[in-house]
C-alpha positions as CSV (number, residue, x, y, z in Angstrom):
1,X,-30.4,1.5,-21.3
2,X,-29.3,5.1,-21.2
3,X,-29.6,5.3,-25.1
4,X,-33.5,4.1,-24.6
5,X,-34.4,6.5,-22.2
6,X,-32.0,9.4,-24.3
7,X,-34.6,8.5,-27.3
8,X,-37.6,8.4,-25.2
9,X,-36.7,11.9,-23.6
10,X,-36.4,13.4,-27.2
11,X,-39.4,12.3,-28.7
12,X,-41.3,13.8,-25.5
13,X,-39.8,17.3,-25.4
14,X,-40.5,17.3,-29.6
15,X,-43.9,16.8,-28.3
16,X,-46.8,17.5,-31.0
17,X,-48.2,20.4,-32.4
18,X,-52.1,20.0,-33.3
19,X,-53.5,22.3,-35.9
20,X,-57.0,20.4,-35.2
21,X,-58.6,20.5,-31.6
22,X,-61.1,17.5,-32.1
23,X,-57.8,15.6,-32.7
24,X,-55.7,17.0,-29.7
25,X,-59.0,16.4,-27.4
26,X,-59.0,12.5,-28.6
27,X,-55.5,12.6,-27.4
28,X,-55.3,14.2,-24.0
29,X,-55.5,10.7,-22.5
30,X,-52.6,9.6,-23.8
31,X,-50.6,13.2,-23.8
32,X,-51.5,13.4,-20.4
33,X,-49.8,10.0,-19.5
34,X,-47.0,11.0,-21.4
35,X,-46.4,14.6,-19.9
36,X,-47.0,12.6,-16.4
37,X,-44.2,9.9,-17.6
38,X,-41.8,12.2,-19.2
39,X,-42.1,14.4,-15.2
40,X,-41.3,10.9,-13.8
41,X,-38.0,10.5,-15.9
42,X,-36.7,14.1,-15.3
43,X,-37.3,13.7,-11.8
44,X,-35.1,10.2,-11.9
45,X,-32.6,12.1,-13.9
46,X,-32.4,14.9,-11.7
47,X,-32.6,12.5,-8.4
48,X,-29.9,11.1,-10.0
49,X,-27.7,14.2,-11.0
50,X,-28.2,15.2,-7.7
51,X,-26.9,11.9,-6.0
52,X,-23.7,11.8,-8.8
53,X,-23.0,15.6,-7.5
54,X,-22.9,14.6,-3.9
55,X,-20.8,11.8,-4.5
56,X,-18.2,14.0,-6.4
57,X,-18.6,16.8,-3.7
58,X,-17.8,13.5,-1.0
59,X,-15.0,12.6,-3.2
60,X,-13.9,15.8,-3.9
61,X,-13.7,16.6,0.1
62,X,-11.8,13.4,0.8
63,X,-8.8,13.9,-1.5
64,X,-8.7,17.5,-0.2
65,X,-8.5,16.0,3.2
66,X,-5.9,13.5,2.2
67,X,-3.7,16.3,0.1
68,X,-3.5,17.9,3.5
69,X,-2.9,15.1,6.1
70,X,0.6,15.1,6.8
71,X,2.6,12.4,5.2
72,X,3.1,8.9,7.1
73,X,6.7,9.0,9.2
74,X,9.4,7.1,7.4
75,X,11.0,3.6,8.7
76,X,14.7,4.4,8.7
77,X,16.3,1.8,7.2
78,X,18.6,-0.9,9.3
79,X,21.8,0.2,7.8
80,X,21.1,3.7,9.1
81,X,20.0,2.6,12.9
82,X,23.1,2.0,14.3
83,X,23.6,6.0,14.5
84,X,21.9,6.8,18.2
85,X,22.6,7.2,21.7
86,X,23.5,3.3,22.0
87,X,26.4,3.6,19.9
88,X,28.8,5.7,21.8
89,X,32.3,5.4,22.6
90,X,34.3,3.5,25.5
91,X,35.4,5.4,28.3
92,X,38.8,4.4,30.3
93,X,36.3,3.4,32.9
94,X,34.5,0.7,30.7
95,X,38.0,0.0,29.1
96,X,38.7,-1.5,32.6
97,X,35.3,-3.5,33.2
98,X,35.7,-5.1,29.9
99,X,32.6,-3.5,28.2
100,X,34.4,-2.5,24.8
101,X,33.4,-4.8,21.9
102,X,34.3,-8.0,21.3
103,X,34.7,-7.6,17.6
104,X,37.0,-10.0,15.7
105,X,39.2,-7.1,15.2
106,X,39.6,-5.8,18.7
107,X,40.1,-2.9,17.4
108,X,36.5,-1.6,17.8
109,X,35.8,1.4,20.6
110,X,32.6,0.9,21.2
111,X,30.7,0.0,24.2
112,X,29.0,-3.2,23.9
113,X,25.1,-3.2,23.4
114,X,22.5,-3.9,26.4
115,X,19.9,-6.5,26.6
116,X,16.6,-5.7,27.6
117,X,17.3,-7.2,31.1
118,X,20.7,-5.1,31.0
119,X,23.1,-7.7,30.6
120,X,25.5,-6.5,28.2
121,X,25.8,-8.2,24.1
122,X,29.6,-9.2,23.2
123,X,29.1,-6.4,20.4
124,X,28.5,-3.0,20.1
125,X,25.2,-1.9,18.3
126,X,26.7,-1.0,15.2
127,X,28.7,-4.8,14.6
128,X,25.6,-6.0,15.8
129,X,23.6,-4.4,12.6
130,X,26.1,-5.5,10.3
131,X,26.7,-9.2,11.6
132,X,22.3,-9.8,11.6
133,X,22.2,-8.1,7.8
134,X,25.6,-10.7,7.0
135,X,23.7,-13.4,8.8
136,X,20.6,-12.5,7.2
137,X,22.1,-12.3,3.9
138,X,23.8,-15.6,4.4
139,X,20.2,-17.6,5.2
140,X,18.3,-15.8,1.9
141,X,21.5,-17.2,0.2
142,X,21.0,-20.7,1.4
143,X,17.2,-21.1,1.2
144,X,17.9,-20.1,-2.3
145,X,20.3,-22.7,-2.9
146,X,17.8,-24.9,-1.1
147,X,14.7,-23.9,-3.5
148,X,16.7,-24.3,-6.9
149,X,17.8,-28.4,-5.8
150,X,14.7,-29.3,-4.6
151,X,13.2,-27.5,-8.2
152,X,15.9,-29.7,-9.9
153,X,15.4,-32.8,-7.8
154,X,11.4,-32.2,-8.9
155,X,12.2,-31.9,-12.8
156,X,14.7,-34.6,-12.2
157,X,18.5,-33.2,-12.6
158,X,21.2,-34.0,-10.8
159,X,21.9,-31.1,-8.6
160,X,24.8,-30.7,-5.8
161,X,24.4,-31.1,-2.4
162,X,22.8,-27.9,-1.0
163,X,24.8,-28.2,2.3
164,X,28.2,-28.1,0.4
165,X,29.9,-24.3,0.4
166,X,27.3,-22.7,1.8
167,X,29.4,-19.9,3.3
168,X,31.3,-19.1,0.9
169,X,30.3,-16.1,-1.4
């Protein structure tokens, strides 16, 4: 479409150049609908050059605005979270009132987390973390194992039993 009206707007600015006026005065009709059509398209095209610039100009302006916004803030990872006010150590005090962490080890200092309602958590923040990303761990581990048996079951292998050594690994 743009080739066509590319052609059309070069044979009109070629134009023709009468030597004879009885000729050129049979043609004004027609020249005149052609200067008045050939006005119509550069009009278009400069309607159109007009819009294309003030959509560049928008475009232009928004990534300007978007070089300069600030960058989103970052989601610290889990791991990292246990590093805050709610980890901090045991007093003697809390020693005595049985608040240190119940960690399989006992060896943990740590006073144990707080619930919402502020009953205290058998852990402290930080075993807390690392027992939710073990226990975490341990479920993506099993609905794997799940997935790949019920795939076999579907094709038709013979697959062991999901539920067998699931914690080990």
């Amino acid at each position: 479409m743009d080739s066509t009206i590319a052609m059309v707007l070069v044979s009109f600015s070629q134009g023709r150049h009468y030597d004879d006026r009885s000729d050129a005065t049979a043609e004004t009709p027609a020249a005149a609908n052609r200067a008045a059509s050939l006005a119509q398209i550069r009009r278009n095209l400069m309607t159109r050059r007009h819009k294309l610039s003030a959509a560049q100009l928008n475009r232009s302006q928004l990534i300007a605005q978007f070089e300069a916004a600030p960058p989103p803030p970052r989601k610290v990872p889990r791991s990292v979270v246990y590093a805050s006010q709610d980890d901090t150590l045991a007093t003697p005090a809390d020693a005595a009132t049985g608040r240190l962490c119940r960690y399989s080890t006992g060896k943990c200092r740590h006073v144990r987390a707080q619930k919402a309602d502020g009953t205290y958590l058998n852990l402290c923040h930080m075993h807390r973390i690392r027992a939710n990303a073990n226990q975490r761990k341990l479920d993506r581990k099993k609905s794997l194992r799940l997935r790949q048996c019920d795939q076999a079951v579907a094709h038709g292998r013979r697959w062991p039993s999901p539920h067998a050594n699931t914690q080990s690994a």
